[in-house]
C-alpha positions as CSV (number, residue, x, y, z in Angstrom):
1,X,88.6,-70.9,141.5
2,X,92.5,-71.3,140.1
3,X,93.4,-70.2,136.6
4,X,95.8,-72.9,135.6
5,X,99.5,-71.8,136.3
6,X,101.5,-69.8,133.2
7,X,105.2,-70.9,132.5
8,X,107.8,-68.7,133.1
9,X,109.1,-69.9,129.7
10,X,106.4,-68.3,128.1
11,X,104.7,-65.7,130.2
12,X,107.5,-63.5,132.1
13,X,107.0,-62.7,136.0
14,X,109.1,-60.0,136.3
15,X,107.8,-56.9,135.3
16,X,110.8,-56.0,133.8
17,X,110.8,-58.0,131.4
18,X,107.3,-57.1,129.8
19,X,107.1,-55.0,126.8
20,X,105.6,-51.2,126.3
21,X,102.3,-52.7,125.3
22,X,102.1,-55.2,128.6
23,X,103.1,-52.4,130.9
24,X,100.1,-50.0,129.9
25,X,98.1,-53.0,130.9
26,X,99.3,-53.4,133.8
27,X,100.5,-49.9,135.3
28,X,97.0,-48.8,134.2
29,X,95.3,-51.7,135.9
30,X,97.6,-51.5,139.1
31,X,97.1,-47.5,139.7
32,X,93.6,-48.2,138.9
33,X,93.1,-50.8,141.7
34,X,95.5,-48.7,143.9
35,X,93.0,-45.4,143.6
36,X,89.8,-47.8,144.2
37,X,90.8,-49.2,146.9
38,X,92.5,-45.5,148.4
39,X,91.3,-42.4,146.6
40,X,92.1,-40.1,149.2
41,X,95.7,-41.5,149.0
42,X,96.1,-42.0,145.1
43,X,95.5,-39.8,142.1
44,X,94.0,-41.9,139.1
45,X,97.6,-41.8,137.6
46,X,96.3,-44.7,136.0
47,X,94.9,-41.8,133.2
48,X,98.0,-40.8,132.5
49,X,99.0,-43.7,130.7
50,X,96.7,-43.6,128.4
51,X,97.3,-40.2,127.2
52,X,101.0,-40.4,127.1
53,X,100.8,-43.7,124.4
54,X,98.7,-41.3,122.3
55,X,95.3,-43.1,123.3
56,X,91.4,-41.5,123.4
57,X,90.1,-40.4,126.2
58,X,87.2,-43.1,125.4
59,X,90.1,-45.8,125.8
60,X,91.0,-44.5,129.3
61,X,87.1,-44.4,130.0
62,X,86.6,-48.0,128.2
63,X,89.6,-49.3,130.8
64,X,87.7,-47.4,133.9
65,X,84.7,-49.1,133.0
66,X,86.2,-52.7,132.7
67,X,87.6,-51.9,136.1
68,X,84.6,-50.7,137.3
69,X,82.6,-54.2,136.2
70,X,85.7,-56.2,137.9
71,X,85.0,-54.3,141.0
72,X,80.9,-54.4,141.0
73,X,81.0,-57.8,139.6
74,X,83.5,-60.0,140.6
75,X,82.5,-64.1,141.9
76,X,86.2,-64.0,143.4
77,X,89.0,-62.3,144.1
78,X,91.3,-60.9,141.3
79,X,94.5,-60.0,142.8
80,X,96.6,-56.7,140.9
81,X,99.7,-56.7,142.8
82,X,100.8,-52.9,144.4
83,X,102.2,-50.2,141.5
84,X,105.7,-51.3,142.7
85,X,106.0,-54.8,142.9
86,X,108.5,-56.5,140.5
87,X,106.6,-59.5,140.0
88,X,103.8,-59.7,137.6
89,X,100.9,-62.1,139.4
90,X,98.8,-64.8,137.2
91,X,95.6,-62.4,137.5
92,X,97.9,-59.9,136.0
93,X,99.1,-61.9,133.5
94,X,95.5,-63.4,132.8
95,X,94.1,-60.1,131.6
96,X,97.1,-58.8,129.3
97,X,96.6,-62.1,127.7
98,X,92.2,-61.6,127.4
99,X,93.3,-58.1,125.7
100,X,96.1,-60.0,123.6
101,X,93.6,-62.6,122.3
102,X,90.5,-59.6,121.7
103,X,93.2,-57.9,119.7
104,X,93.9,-61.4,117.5
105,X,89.6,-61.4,116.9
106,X,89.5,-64.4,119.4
107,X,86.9,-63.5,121.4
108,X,86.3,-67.6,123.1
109,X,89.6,-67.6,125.3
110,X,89.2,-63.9,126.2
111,X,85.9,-64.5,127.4
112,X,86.8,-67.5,129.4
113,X,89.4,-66.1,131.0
114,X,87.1,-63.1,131.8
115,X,84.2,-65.7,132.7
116,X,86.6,-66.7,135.4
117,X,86.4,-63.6,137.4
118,X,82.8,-62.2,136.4
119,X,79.1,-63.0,136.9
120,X,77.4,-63.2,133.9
121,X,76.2,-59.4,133.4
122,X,79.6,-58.0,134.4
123,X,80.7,-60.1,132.2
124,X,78.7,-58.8,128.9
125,X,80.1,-55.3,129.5
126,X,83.7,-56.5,130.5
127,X,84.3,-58.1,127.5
128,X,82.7,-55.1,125.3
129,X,85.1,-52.5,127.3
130,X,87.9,-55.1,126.7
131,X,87.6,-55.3,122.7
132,X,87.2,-51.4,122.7
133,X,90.8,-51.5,124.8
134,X,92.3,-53.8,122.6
135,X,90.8,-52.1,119.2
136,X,92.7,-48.6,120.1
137,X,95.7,-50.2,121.1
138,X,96.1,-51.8,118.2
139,X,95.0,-49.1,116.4
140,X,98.0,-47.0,118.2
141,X,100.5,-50.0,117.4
142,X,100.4,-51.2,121.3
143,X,100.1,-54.7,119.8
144,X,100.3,-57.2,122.8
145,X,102.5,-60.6,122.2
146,X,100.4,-63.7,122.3
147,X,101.9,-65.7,125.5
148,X,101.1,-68.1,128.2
149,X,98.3,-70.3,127.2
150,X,96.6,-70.6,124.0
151,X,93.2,-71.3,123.6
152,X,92.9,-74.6,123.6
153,X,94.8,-74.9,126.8
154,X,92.5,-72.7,128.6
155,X,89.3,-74.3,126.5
156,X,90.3,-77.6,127.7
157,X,90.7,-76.4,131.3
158,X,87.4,-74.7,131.4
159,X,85.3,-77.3,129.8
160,X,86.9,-80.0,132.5
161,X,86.3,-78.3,135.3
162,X,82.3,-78.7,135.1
163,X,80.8,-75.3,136.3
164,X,83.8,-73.0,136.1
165,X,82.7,-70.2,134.6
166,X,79.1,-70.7,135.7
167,X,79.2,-68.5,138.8
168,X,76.5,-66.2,139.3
């Protein structure tokens, strides 16, 4: 299943030139991946983050458990590119933008973009673990822009594709 493509004009793909907010995201979500897939060889630096932008410990534990339902219940791949890689990939891309939506109250194109990855049950506590993400770093003033596609782009592409986010 492809996500449709995001514009370079509106979503950047280098990591450089994402903002503080986008690279928590990210940096969390690529150590975290990194240490699943290698603990032995990885600390969960992925914490760190979390603590240095003045963050809960419950955020860093809502972002493990997100991770944690990505990992148990994923219907395809979702690829996080390695903690030093320039470019930022569409997966990456596609969940900064499901947090930027949660943190604008529009839950419908977070959860399709989520629906895309997730059976249904994952899916329920994804999206829950998302908006608690979202919440605190909003809270903290980690606001994340609103790029890419809007929600009618990705509404549209979802409700044409008959049976997209219907995976179990």
């Amino acid at each position: 299943m492809q996500l449709p493509p995001l514009t370079g004009q509106e979503f950047p793909d280098r990591v450089s030139q994402l903002r503080t907010a986008d690279l928590l995201v990210l940096a969390a979500s690529r150590f975290w991946v990194a240490h699943y897939l290698d603990p032995r060889g990885t600390s969960e630096r992925w914490r760190e983050g979390f603590r240095v932008a003045g963050l809960e410990q419950s955020t860093a534990e809502a972002f493990d458990a997100l991770f944690s339902a990505f990992a148990g219940g994923a219907t395809r791949a979702i690829c996080f590119h390695c903690p030093a890689s320039p470019r930022l990939g569409d997966d990456e891309a596609m969940l900064i933008q499901a947090i930027a939506h949660l943190q604008r109250g529009r839950e419908t194109p977070a959860r399709l973009i989520l629906e895309a990855w997730l059976a249904p049950a994952a899916l329920r506590l994804a999206l829950a673990h998302a908006q608690d993400i979202a919440s605190a770093m909003a809270d903290v003033g980690l606001r994340l822009p609103q790029r890419g596609l809007d929600s009618s782009t990705l509404a549209d592409f979802f409700t044409s594709n008959h049976g997209l986010g219907l995976v179990h």
